[in-house]
C-alpha positions as CSV (number, residue, x, y, z in Angstrom):
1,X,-37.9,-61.1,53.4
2,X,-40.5,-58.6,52.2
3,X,-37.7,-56.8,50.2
4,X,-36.8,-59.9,48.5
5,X,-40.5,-60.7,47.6
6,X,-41.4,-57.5,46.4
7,X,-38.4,-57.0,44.4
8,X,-39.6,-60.5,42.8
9,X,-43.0,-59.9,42.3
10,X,-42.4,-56.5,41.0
11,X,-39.5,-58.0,38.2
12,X,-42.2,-60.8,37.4
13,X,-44.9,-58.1,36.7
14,X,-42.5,-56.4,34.4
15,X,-41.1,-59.7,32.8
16,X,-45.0,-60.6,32.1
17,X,-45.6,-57.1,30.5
18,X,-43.0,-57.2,28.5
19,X,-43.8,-60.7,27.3
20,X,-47.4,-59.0,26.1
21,X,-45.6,-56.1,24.4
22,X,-42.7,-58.6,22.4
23,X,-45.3,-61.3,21.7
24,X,-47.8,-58.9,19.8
25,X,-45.1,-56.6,18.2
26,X,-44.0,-57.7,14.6
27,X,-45.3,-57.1,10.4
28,X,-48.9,-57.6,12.1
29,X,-49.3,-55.6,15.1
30,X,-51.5,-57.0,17.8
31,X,-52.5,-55.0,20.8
32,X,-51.7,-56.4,24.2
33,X,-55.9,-56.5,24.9
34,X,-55.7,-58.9,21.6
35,X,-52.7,-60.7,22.9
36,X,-54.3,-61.4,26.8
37,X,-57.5,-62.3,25.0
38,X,-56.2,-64.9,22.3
39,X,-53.8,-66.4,25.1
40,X,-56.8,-66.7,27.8
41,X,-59.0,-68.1,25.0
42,X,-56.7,-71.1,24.6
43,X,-57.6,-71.8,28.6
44,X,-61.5,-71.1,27.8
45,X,-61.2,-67.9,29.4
46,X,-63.1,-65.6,26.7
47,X,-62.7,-62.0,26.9
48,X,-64.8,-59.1,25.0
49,X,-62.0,-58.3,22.8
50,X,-61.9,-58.4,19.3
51,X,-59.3,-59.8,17.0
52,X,-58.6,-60.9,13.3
53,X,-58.8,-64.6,13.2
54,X,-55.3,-65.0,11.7
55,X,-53.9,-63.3,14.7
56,X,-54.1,-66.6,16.9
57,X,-51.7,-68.7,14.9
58,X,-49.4,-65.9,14.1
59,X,-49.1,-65.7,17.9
60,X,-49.3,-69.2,18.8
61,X,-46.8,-70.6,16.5
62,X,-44.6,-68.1,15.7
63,X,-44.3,-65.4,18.6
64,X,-44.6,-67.1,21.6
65,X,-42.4,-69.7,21.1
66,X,-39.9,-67.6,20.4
67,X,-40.5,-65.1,23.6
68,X,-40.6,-68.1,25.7
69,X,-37.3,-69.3,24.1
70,X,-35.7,-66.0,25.1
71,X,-37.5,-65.8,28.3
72,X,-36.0,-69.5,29.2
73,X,-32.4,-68.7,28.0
74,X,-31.9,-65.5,29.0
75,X,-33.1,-67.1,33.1
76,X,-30.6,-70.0,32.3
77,X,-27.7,-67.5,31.4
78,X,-28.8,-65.1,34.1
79,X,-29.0,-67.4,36.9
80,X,-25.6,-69.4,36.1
81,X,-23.5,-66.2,35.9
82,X,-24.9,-65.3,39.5
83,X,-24.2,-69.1,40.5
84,X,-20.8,-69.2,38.7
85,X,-19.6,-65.6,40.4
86,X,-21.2,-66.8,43.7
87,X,-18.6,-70.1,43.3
88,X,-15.3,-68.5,42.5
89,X,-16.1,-65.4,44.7
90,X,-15.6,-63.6,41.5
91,X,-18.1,-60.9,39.6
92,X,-16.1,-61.5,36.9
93,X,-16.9,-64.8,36.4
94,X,-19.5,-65.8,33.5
95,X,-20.1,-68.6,31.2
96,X,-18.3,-66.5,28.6
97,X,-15.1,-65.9,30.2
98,X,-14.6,-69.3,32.0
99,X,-14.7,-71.2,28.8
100,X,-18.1,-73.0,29.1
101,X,-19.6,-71.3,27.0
102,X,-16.8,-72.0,24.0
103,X,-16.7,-75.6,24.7
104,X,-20.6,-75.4,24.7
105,X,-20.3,-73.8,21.1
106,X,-17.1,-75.7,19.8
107,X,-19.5,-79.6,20.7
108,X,-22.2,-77.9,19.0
109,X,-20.8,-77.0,15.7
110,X,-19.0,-80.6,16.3
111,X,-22.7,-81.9,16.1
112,X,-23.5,-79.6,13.2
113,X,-20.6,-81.4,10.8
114,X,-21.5,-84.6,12.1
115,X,-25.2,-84.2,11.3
116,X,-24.9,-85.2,7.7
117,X,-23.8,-88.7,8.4
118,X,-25.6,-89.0,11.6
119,X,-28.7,-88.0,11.1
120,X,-30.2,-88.9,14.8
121,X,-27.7,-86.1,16.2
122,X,-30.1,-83.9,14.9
123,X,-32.3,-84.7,17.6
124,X,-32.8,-81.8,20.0
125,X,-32.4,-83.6,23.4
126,X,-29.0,-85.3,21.3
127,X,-28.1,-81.6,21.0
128,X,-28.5,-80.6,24.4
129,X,-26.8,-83.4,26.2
130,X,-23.6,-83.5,24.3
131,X,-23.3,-79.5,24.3
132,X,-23.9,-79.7,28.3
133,X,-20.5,-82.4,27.8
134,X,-18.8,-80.0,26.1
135,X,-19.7,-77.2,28.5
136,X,-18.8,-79.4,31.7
137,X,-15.6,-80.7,30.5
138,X,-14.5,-77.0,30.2
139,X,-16.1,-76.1,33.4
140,X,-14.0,-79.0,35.2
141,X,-10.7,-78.2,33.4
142,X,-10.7,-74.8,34.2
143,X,-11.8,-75.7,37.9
144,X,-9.0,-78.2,38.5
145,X,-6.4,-75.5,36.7
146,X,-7.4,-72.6,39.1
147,X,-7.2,-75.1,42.1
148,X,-3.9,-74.3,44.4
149,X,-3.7,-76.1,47.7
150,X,-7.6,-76.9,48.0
151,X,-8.2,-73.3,46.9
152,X,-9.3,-71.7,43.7
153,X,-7.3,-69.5,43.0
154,X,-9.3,-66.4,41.0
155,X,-6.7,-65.2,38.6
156,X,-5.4,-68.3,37.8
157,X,-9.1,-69.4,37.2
158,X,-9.8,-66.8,34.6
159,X,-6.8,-67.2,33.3
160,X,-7.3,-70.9,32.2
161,X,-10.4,-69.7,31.3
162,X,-8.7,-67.2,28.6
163,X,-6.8,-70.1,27.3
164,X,-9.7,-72.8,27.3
165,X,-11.9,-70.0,25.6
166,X,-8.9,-70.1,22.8
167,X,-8.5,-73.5,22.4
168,X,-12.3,-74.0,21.9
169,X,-12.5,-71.1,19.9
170,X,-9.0,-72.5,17.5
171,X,-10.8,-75.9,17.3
172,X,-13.6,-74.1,16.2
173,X,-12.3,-72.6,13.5
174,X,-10.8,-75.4,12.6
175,X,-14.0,-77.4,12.2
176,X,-15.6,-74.6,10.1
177,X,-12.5,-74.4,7.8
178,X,-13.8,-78.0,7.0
179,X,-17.6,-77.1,6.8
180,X,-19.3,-76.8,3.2
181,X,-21.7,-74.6,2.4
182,X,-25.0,-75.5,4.0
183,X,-22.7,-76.0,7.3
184,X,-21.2,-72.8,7.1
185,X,-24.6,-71.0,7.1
186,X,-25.2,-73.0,10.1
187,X,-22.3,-72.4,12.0
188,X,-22.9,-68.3,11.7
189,X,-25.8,-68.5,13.4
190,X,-24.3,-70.4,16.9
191,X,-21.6,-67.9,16.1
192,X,-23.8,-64.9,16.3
193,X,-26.3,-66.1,18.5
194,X,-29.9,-66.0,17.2
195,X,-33.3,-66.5,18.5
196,X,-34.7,-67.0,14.8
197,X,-35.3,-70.9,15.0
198,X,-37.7,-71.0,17.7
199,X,-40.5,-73.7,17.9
200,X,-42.6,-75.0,20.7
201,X,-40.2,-78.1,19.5
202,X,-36.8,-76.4,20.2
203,X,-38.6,-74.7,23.7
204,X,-39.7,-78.3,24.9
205,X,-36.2,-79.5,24.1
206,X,-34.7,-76.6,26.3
207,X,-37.4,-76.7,28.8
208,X,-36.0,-79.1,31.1
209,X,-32.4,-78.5,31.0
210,X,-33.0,-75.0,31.9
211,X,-36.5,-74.9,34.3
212,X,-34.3,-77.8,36.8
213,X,-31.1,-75.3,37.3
214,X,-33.6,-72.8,37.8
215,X,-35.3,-74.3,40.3
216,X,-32.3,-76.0,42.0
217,X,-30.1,-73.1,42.1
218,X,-31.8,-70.8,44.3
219,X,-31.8,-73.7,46.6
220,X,-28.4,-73.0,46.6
221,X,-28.4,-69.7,48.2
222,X,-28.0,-70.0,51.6
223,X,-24.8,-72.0,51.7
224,X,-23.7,-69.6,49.0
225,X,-23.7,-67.0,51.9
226,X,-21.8,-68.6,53.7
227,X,-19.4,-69.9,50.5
228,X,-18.9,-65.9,50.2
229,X,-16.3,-65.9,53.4
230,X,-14.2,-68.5,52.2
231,X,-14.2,-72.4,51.3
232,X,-12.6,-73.0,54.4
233,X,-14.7,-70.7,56.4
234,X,-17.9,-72.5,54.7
235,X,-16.3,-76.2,55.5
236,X,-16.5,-74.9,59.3
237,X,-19.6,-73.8,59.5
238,X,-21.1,-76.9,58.2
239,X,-21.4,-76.2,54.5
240,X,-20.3,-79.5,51.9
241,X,-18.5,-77.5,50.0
242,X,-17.6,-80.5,47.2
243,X,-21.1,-81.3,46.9
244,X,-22.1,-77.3,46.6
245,X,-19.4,-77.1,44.0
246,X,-21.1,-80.0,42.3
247,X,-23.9,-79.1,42.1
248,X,-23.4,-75.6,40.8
249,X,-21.3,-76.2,38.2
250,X,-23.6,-79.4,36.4
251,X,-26.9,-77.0,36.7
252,X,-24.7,-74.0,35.3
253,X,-23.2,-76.0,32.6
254,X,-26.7,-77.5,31.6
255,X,-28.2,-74.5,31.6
256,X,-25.2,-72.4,29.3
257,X,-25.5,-76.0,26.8
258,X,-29.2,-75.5,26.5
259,X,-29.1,-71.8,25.3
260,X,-25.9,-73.0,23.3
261,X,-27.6,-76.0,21.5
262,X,-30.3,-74.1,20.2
263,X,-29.7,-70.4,19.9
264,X,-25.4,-70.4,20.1
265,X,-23.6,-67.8,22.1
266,X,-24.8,-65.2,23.6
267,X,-22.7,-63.0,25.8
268,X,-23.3,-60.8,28.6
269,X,-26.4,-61.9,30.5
270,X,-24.9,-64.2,33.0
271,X,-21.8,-61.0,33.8
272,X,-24.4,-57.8,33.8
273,X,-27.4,-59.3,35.2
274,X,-26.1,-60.2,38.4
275,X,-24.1,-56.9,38.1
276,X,-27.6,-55.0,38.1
277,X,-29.6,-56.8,40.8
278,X,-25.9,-56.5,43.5
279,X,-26.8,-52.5,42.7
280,X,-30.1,-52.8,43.8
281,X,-30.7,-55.4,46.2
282,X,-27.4,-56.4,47.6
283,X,-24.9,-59.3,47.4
284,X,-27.5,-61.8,49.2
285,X,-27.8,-64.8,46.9
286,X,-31.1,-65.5,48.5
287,X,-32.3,-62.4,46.5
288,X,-29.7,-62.3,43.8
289,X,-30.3,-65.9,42.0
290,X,-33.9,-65.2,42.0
291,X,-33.9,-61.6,40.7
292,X,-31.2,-62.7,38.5
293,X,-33.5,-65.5,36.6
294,X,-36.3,-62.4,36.0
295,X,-33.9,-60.2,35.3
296,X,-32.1,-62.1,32.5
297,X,-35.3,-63.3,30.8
298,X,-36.6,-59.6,30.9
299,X,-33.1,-58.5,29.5
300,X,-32.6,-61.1,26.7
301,X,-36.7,-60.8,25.2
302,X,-36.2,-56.8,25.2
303,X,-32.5,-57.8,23.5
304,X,-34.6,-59.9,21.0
305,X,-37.5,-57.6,20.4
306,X,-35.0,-55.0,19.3
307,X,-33.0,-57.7,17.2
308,X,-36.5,-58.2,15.1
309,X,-37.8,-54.6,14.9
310,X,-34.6,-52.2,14.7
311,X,-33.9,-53.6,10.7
312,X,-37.0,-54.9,9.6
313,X,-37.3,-56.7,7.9
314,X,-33.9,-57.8,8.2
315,X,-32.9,-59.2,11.9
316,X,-30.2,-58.2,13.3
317,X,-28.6,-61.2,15.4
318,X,-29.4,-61.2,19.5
319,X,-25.7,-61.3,20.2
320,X,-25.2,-58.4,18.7
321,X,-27.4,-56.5,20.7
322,X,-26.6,-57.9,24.2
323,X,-23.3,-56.9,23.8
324,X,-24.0,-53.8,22.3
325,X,-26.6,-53.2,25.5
326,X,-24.2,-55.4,27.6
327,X,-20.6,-53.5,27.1
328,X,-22.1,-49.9,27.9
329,X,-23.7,-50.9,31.1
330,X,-20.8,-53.0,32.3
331,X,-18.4,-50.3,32.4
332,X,-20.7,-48.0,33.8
333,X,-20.9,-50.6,36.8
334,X,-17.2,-51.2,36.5
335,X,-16.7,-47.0,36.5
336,X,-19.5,-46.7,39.8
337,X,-17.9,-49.6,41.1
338,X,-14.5,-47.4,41.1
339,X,-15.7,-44.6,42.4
340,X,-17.0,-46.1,45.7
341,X,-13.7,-47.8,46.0
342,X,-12.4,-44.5,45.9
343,X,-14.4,-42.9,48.4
């Protein structure tokens, strides 16, 4: 117990530091003094620190939305890769590779064509509820495929997911074979992934797709546990494993379609996050959801302060980066995980 909290608290302290540092790093710099002050001033908490009075919006309505929009999808992604690998007993399994994240992308860019004639799909809420349908129609096909006599059957599961990932992907395609111009431009940016759009708009319309997995999910954790020995083993001991099963894959879905909707793929967090915190804390999903929500968001605002900065000012897409970041790391962790096997 005090592990876990003090793991948590000490990720939260970094994930808050680093929100100072990306907030107040851009064209104007402000230092994090300037940043605590400005953000404590808009509570009435005035501080002895002074600023240039353009420094406030700058940071108000362009920064911080968009570190809290990379702090809330890079939790979402985080925490429903550990949730996903938790439910097919897998650390393989990830939004990416399982096909939700391709059907999340292939409704999106659906919506995108269908914007010009519809204009109330434009609506970000719209947006977010039919790429969480795409997402969970995936999810649940490549579920029931991977099912063999009650069981899901791992290879088979990602598998289907390789072929669901290229169906979506084909249909894709074929959609933006049909998109003009304007669409086009569009559909690079869910195809790259890009934080570039953000708004306290497009952050409300996440907010509560991806704030209710994250809160639901660690709830999760305990039967999880238990989930880890077997289905059948967790069905003994008490565990509804349907209902778990449920559950995990809607708040995963929703919160994969959320990041999708509004800043399009983004690969890596959901496999390497939960990767990172098994190396230092364990397999407990008590710990590991948690650590894995931090974690992400920490991961993904670094990814998107580097996207910003590295080629100003040009910006190098966020997808780009994480698997850039992402594909090193993994294969260390796939490389340590060898050698331990060996020993």
């Amino acid at each position: 117990m005090e592990k876990r909290t003090g793991l948590i608290i000490l990720l939260s302290v970094l994930l808050i530091l680093i929100i100072i540092v990306a907030t107040g790093t851009g064209a104007l710099a402000i230092h994090p003094l300037q940043v605590v002050a400005i953000l404590l001033g808009k509570i009435g908490m005035h501080l002895p620190v002074a600023y240039d009075e353009t420094m406030p919006a700058i940071l108000w309505f362009i920064r911080l939305p968009r570190v809290i929009l990379a702090v809330l999808i890079g939790s979402g992604l985080a925490v429903a890769g550990a949730a996903l690998q938790g439910l097919f007993r897998n650390p393989l399994a990830d939004p990416t590779l399982i096909g939700v994240s391709a059907g999340a992308s292939f409704t999106a860019v659906l919506m995108i064509l269908l914007q010009a004639s519809v204009p109330v799909l434009r609506n970000m809420y719209i947006m977010n509820i039919a790429t969480f349908g795409g997402a969970f129609v995936t999810a649940l096909i490549v579920f029931r495929i991977s099912r063999t006599g009650g069981q899901a059957m791992m290879t088979t599961m990602l598998l289907a997911g390789v072929a669901i990932n290229a169906l979506c992907n084909a249909m894709t395609g074929f959609l933006t074979y049909n998109a003009n111009e304007e669409q086009l431009r569009s559909i690079t940016f869910w195809t790259l992934g890009s934080l570039g759009g953000a708004s306290w708009q497009t952050v409300s319309g996440v907010l509560p797709f991806i704030l209710l997995p994250v809160i639901l999910l660690p709830r999760t954790a305990q039967a999880l546990n238990v989930f880890a020995l077997g289905e059948r083993e967790a069905m003994h001991s008490g565990v509804k494993t349907a209902a778990l099963k449920t559950q995990l894959i809607i708040c995963a879905t929703m919160a994969v379609a959320a990041g999708v909707a509004v800043a399009g793929i983004i690969g890596f967090v959901g496999l390497v996050v939960p990767h990172i915190i098994r190396q230092i804390a364990g397999p407990d999903h008590r710990i590991l959801i948690p650590c894995s929500a931090i974690t992400g968001a920490i991961l993904l605002t670094l990814a998107d302060l580097i996207s910003r900065t590295v080629a100003a000012p040009a910006e190098v897409p966020v997808g780009i980066v994480t698997a850039l970041v992402g594909t090193p790391v993994f294969i260390w962790l796939i490389i340590k995980q060898k050698k331990l096997t060996i020993a």
